[in-house]
N, C-alpha and C positions, 0 to 999 in steps of 0.2 A: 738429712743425713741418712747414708745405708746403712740400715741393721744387717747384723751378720748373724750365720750359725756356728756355734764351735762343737767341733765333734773330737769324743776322745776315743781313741780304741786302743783295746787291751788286746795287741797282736797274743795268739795261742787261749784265749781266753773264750775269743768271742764276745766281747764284753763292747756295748756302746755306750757310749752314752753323749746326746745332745743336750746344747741349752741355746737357749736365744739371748745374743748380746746387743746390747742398745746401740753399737756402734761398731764399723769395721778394726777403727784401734783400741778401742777397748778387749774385741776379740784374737787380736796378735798380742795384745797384754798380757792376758790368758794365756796364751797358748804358751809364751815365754816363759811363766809361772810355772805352768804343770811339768814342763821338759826340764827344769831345774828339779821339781819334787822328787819326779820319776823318769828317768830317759827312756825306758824303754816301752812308755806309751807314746803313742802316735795321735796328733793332733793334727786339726784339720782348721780352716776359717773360709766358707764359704758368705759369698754374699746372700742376703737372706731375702726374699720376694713377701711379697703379702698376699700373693696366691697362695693359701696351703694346699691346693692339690699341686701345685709347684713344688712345695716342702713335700709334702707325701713323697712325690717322685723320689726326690733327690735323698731322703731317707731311705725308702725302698733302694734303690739303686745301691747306695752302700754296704746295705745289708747284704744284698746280693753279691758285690764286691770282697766283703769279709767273708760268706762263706766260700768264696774262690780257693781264698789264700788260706784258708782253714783247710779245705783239700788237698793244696798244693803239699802243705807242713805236713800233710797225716801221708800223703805220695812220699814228700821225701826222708820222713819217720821209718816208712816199709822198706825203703830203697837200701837199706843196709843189712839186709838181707842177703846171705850168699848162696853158691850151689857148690858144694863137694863135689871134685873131682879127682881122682887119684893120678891120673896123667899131668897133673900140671906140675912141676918141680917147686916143691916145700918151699915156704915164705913167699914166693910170687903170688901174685893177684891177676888175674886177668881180668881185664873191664871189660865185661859184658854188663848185660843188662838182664838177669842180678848178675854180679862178680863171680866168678870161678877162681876156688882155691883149693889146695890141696887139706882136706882135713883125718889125712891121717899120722899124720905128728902130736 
């Protein structure tokens, strides 16, 4: 029988957390359980190796994976950010990258 990994992550969090399950349906069991608890963690059911430098890996890897999308959120956190400009006609937006708008109203 393949043992699996189940990994939970707390998208905004940075929060991991693995466990090792005895069996690939027991860890889609899991994985249905937590997304009933809490929808807005993100679970995973990888097949699990008896290499742990195999696990290492695939551990490491994800970490590395979370802190992308940790990035990504703190990028598009900044992104609403604007720039005043008096030439643009009040309530317009202009999409630039940051946005221009008129902020003397």
């Amino acid at each position: 029988m393949l043992k699996a990994m189940l990994i939970v992550m707390a998208i905004g969090t940075g929060t991991n957390y693995t466990v090792e399950m005895p069996s690939m349906d027991e860890c889609l069991d899991a994985k249905v359980l937590i997304a009933r608890q809490d929808a807005s963690l993100k679970t995973l059911c990888l097949p699990m190796e008896k290499d742990e430098q195999f696990n290492t890996k695939v551990r490491d890897f994800f970490d590395e994976f979370m802190k992308m999308i940790e990035k990504i959120k703190e990028k598009e956190e900044l992104a609403t950010e604007y720039v005043c400009d008096s030439s643009v006609i009040p309530g317009l937006v202009i999409q630039t990258d940051p946005p221009r708008i008129n902020c003397d109203e």
